[in-house]
C-alpha positions as CSV (number, residue, x, y, z in Angstrom):
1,X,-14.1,-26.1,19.2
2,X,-11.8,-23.6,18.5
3,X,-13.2,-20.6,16.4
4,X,-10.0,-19.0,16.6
5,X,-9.9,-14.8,15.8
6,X,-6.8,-13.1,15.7
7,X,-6.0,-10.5,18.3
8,X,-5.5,-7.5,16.0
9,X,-9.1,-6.0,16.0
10,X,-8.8,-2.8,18.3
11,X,-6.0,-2.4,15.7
12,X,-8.3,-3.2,12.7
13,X,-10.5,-0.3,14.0
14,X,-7.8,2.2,14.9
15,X,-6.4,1.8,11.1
16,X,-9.6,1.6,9.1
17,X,-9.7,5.3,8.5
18,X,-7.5,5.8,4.9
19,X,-4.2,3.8,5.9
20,X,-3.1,5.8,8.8
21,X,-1.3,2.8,10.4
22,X,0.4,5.5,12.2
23,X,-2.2,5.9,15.2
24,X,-2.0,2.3,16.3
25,X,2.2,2.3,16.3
26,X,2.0,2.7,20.3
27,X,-0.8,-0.1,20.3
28,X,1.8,-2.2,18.6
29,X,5.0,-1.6,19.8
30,X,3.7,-1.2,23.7
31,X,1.3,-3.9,24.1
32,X,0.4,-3.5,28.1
33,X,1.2,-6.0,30.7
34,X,-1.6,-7.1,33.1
35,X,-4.7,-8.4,33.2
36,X,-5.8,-10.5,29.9
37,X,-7.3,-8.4,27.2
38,X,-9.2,-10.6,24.9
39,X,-10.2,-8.9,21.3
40,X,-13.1,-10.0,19.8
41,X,-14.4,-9.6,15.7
42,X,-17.1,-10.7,14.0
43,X,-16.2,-13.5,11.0
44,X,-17.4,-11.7,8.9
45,X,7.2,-7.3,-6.1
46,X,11.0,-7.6,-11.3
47,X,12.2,-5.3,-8.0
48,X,12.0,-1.6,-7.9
49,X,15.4,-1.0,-8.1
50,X,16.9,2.4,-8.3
51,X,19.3,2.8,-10.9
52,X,20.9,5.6,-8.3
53,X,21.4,2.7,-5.6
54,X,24.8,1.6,-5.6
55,X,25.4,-2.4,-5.6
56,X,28.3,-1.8,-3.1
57,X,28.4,-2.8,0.8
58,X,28.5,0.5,2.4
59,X,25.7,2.3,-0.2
60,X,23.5,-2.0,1.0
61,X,24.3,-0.6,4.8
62,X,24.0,3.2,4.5
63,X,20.2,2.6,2.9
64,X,19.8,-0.6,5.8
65,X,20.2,1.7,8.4
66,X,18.1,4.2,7.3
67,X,14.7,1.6,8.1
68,X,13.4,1.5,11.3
69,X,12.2,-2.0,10.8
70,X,9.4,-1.2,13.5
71,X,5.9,-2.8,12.8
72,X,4.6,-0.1,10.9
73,X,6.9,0.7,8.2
74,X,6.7,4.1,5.7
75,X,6.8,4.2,1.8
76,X,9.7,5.5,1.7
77,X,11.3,3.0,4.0
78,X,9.9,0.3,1.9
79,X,10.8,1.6,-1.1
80,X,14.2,0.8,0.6
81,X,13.9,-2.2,1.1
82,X,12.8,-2.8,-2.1
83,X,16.0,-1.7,-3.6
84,X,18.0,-3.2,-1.0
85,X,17.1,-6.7,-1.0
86,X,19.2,-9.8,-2.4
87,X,19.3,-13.3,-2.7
88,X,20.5,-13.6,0.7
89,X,17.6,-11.1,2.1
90,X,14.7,-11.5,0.5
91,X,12.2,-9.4,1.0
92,X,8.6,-10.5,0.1
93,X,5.5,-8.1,-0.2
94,X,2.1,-9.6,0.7
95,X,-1.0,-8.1,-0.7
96,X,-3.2,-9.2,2.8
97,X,-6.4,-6.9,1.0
98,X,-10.2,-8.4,2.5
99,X,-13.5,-6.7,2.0
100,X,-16.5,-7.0,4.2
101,X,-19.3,-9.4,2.1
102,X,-21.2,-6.1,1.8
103,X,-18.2,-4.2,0.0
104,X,-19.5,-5.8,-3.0
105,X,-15.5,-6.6,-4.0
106,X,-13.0,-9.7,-4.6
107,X,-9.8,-8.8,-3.6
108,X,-8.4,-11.8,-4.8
109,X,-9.7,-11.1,-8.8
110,X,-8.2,-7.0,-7.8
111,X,-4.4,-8.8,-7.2
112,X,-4.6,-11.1,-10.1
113,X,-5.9,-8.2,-12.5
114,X,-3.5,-5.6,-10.8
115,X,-1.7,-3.5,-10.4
116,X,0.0,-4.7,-7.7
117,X,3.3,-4.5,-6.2
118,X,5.5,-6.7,-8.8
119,X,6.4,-10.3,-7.6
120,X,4.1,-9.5,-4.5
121,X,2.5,-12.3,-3.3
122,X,-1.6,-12.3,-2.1
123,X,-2.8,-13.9,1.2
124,X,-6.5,-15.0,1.6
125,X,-7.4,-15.3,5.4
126,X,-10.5,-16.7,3.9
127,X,-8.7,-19.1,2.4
128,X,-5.5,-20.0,4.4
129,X,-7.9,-20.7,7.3
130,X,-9.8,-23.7,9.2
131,X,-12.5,-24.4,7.3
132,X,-15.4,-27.2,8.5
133,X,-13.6,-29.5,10.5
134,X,-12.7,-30.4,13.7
135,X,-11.0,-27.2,14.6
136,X,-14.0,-25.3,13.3
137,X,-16.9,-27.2,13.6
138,X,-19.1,-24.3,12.7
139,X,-17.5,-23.1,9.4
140,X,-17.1,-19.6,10.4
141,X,-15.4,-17.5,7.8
142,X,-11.4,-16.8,8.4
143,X,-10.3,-19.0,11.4
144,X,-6.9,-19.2,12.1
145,X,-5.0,-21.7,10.1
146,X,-3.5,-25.1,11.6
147,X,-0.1,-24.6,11.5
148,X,0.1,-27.8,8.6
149,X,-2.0,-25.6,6.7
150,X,0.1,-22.1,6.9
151,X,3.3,-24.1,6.6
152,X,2.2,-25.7,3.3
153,X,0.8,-22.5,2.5
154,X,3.7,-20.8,2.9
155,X,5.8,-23.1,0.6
156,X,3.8,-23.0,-2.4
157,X,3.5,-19.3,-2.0
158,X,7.9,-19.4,-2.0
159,X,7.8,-17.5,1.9
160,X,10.4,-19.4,3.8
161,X,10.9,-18.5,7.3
162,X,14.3,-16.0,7.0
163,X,12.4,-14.0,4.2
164,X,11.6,-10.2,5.5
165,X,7.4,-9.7,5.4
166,X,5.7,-6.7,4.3
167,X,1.8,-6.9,4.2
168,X,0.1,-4.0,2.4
169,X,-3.4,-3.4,1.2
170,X,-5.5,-1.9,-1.4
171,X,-7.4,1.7,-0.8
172,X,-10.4,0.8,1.1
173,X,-9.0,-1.9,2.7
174,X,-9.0,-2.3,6.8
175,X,-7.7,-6.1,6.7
176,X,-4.1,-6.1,6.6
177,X,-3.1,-5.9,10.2
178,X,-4.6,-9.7,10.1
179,X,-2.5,-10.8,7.6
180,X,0.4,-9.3,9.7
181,X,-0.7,-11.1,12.7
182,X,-1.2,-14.2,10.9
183,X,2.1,-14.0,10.1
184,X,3.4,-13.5,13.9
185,X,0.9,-15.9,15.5
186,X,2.4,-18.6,13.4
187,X,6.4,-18.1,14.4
188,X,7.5,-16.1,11.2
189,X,10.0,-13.8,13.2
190,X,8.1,-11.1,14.2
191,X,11.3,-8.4,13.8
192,X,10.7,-9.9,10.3
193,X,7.1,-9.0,9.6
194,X,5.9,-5.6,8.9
195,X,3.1,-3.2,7.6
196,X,3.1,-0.4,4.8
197,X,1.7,2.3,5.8
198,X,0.1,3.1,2.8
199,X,-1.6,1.9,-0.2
200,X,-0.5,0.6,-3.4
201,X,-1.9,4.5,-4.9
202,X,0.9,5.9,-2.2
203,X,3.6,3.3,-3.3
204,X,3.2,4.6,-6.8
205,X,2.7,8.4,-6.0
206,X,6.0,8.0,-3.9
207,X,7.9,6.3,-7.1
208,X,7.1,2.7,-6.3
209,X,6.3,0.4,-9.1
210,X,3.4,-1.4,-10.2
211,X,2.6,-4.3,-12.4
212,X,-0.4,-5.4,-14.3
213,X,-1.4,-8.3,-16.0
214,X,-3.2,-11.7,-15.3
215,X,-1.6,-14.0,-12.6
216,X,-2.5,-16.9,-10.9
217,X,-3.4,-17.0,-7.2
218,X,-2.3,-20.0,-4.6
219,X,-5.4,-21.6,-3.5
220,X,-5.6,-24.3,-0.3
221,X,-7.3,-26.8,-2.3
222,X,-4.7,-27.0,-5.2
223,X,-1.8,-28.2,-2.5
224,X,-3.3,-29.0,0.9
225,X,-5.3,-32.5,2.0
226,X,-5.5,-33.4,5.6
227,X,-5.4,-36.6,4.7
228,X,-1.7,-36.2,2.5
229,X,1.1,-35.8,5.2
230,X,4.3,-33.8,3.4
231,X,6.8,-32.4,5.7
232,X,7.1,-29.0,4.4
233,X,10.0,-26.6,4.7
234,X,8.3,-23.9,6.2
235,X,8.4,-24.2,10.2
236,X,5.2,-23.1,11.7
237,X,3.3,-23.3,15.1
238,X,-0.2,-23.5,15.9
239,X,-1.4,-20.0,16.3
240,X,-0.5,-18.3,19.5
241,X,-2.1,-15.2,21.3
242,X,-5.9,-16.3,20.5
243,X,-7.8,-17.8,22.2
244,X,-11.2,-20.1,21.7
245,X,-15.2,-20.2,22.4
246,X,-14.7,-22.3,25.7
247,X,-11.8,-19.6,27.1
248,X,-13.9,-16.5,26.8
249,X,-17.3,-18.0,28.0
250,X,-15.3,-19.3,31.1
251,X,-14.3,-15.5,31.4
252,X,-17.8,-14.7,31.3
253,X,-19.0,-17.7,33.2
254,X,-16.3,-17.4,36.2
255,X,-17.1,-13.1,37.1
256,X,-13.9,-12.3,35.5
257,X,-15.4,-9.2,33.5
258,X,-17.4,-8.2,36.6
259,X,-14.0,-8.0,39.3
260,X,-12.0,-6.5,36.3
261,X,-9.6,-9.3,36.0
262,X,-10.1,-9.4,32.5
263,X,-11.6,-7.0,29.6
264,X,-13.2,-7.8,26.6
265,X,-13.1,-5.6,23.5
266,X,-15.5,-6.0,20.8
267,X,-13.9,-3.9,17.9
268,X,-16.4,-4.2,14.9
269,X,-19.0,-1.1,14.1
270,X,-21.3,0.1,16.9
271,X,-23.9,-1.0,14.6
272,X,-22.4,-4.8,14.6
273,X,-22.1,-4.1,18.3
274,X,-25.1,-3.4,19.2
275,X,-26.7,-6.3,16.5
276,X,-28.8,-3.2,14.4
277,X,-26.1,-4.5,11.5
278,X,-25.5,-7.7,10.2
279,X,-23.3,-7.8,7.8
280,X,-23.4,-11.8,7.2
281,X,-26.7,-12.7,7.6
282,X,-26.1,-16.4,8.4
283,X,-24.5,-15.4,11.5
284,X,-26.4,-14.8,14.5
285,X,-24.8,-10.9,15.6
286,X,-24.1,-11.1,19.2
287,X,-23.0,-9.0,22.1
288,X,-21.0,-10.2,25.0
289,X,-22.1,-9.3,28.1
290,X,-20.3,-6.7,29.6
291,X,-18.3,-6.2,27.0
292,X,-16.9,-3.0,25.4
């Protein structure tokens, strides 16, 4: 089976406070080397165009090289990019926003309500996910995506694979750094996928523009069948830097954890930790042994 969780938790938990993305930059950007560190989490933009930015070459390069175009990137850089982009670099906002069951909200109604960043585009990892099938057997809630599934996905959503990524969330929300995984783990450039670090309620307090109104959503079941073969445009992978069920209990299994030749990091709540808190009840709350 593969119950496949991305790899971004001990981020998740570093960023959940506000949207201080800034805390987890070194996690990013310096991943160590050495032994196998498995992370483990319970299933549970019209443009905003200046009217001071100039339309020539050097004003396009000037404000270019003024981003950093690091993982993490500030308001103010993506207000840039905002203003910078063109048909030849395209720049796409994703609003990646995903609330714990018990948060009592639907992200997904939020977007479509707004505001939201205008021509943004929203990502469901409930949604673009293995659902109950032979990659997930057990129909646990936002599995990685086959990489038919994300590719499709990705062109009835307009992403194609040169287009610059920027994942934000909504106040409240701890779930983008998935969505910005997502997006690595199935071979969108990763120098091409980023984070705002901030809010849509900074984007606006730092100028940025918003948009209300009712739009409609991309939903797997209006364009993806298993049993339909299309080749899509979008060029995806299956989903690398996660790992199954079977690879962690042979961890377990084999004394890995016990001879420190590998670590695993269980990043939800100490409550969810330590099983007094489930927050899906339909799912047994577990602790790996000898995890941390």
């Amino acid at each position: 089976m593969r119950g496949l969780h991305a790899a971004t938790a001990l981020f998740t938990t570093i960023t959940r406070r506000k949207h201080d993305y800034g805390t987890a930059r070194s996690f990013l950007n310096y991943l160590p080397a050495g032994a196998p560190i498995v992370f483990s989490f319970s299933s549970s933009w019209s443009t905003a165009r200046s009217s001071s930015v100039s339309s020539s070459s050097n004003r396009s390069l000037s404000l270019s090289s003024s981003i950093s175009y690091s993982n993490i990137l500030s308001i103010e850089e993506c207000l840039t990019l905002a203003a910078t982009q063109s048909d030849n670099a395209r720049i796409v906002f994703v609003d990646g926003s995903w609330y714990m069951p018990n948060a009592q909200r639907d992200a997904r109604k939020e977007f479509e309500i707004g505001p939201r960043i205008p021509g943004s585009i929203f990502f469901d990892i409930d949604d673009i996910a293995s659902k109950e099938n032979v990659l997930n057997p057990k129909g646990l809630p936002h599995m990685m995506p086959s990489a038919d599934l994300f590719s499709t996905a990705m062109d009835a959503m307009g992403i194609k694979n040169e287009d610059r990524i920027v994942v934000y969330a909504r106040k409240g929300c701890f779930a983008a750094p998935r969505t910005w995984f997502t997006f690595k783990s199935m071979a969108h450039d990763p120098s091409h996928v980023h984070i705002m670090n901030g809010g849509i309620d900074d984007w606006e307090a730092m100028g940025g523009s918003l948009e209300t109104g009712s739009v409609i959503t991309v939903r797997a079941a209006d364009f993806f069948s298993e049993e339909i073969s299309i080749e899509p445009n979008y060029k995806a992978r299956e989903p690398t830097n996660v790992v199954d069920m079977e690879y962690v209990a042979t961890i377990i299994n084999e004394g890995y954890l016990l001879n420190d030749a590998a670590i695993i990091v269980d990043a939800r709540s100490p409550g969810r930790f330590s099983g007094k808190e489930v927050s899906l009840p339909e799912l047994n709350c577990i602790l790996v042994y000898n995890s941390c």
